[in-house]
N, C-alpha and C positions, 0 to 999 in steps of 0.2 A: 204124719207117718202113714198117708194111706196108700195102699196097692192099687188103687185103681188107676185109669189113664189121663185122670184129670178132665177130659172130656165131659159137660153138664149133662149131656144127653145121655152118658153112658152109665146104666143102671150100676154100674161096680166100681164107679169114682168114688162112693162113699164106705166103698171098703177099709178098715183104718188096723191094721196088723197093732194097734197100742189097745185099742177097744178089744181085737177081737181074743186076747187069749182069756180061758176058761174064767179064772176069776176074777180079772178087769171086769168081761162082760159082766158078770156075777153083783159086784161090787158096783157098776155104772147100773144096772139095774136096779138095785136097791136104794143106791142114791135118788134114779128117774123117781122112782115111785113115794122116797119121804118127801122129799128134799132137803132135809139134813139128818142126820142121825150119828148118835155117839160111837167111838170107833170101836169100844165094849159091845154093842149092842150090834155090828155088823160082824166082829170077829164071830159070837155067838151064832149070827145067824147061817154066817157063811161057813164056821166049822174050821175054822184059820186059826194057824197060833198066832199071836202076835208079833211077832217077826216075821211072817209070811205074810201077814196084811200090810204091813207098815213097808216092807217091797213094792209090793203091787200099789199101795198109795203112792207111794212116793215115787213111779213110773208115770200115774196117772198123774199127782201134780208136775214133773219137770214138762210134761207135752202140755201143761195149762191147760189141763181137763177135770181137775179137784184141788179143792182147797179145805183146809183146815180152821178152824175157829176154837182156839188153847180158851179156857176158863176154868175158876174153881167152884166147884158147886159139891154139897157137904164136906166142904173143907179139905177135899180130892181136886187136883189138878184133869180136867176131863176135857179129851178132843171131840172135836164136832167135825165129821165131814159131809162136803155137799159138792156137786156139780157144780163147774160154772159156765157161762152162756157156751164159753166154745167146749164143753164139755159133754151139753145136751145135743149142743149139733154134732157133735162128732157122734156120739149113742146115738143118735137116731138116724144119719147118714148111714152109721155102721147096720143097724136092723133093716134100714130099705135095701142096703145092697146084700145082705143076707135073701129077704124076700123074694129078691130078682134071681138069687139062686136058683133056692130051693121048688119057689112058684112057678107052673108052665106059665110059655108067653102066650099071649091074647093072642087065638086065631085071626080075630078079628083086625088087628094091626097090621 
């Protein structure tokens, strides 16, 4: 789903309109940084009810960019989410063509 022109060389091919709304990014950021964490402990953090997370996951899993891990632990059925490989590249595609925004370009280029 990305906006850019597909072009390698073009700093905003890694633009991805699924990464970039407010709590995907949100959400793909907290994931970059565990790499997994329960879906209680990101609603908390990110301040989401649970039906507003379980949206945006489940955006994030149909592009095959998160996945889920069901297990019981204290006798509670608990989700795990986490990135997966084409998850981190897509987040980190999406923050370099961010940086290419916001950053002036190298006089020197």
């Amino acid at each position: 789903m990305s906006a850019g022109s597909g072009d390698p060389g073009d700093p905003m091919a890694g633009f991805d309109t699924t990464v970039h709304a407010p709590h995907r990014l949100r959400i793909c950021a907290l994931l970059e940084g565990a790499g997994e964490a329960e879906f209680a402990l990101v609603q908390k953090q990110l301040g989401l009810s649970a039906s507003a997370l379980s949206k945006h996951v489940t955006v994030l899993m149909d592009a095959g960019y998160a996945e889920q891990r069901k297990a019981v632990r204290d006798t509670r059925q608990r989700v795990w989410l986490r990135l997966t490989k084409q998850g981190h590249a897509a987040y980190q595609g999406h923050l370099a063509a961010l940086r290419a925004i916001v950053e002036p370009p190298d006089p020197a280029s």
